[in-house]
C-alpha positions, 0 to 999 in steps of 0.5 A, spaced: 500 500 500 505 504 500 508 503 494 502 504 490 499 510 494 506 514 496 513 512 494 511 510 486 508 518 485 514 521 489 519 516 485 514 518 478 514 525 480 521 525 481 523 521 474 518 527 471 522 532 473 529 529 471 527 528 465 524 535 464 532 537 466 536 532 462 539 535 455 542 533 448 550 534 451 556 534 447 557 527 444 548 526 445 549 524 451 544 526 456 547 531 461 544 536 467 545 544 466 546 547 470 548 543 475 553 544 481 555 539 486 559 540 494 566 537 491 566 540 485 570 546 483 575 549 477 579 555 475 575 558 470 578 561 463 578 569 467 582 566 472 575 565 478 574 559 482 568 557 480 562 551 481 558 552 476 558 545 470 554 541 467 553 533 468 556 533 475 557 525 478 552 528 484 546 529 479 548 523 475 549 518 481 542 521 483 539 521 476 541 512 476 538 511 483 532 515 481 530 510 475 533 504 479 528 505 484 522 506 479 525 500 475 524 496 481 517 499 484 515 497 476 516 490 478 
């Protein structure tokens, strides 16, 4: 019962929101951006730290659980 009524809507709704973000990226792969993650940081061409990228491992480590989760909740 809570599968049905509760944690298959949250992984849907989650799974639609992942889907709205993604986008063709270079090699037309699917890649989220804007995206910035805790550990994530460079030096950007005007010499400035910066933390703003796209397709960081956070998000894809998110993304991978996300879809793993509804895939098992199908089942």
């Amino acid at each position: 019962a809570f599968l049905e009524k509760k944690a298959y809507p949250l992984l849907e709704g989650c799974a639609t929101f992942l889907l709205d973000w993604l986008l063709e990226g270079p090699g037309g792969y699917l890649v989220t951006n804007p995206s910035t993650s805790p550990e994530h940081e460079f030096i950007a061409p005007d010499g400035k730290k910066a933390s703003v990228s796209y397709s960081t491992t956070m998000d894809m480590a998110i993304i991978k659980e996300v879809f793993s989760a509804m895939e098992s909740a199908a089942e």
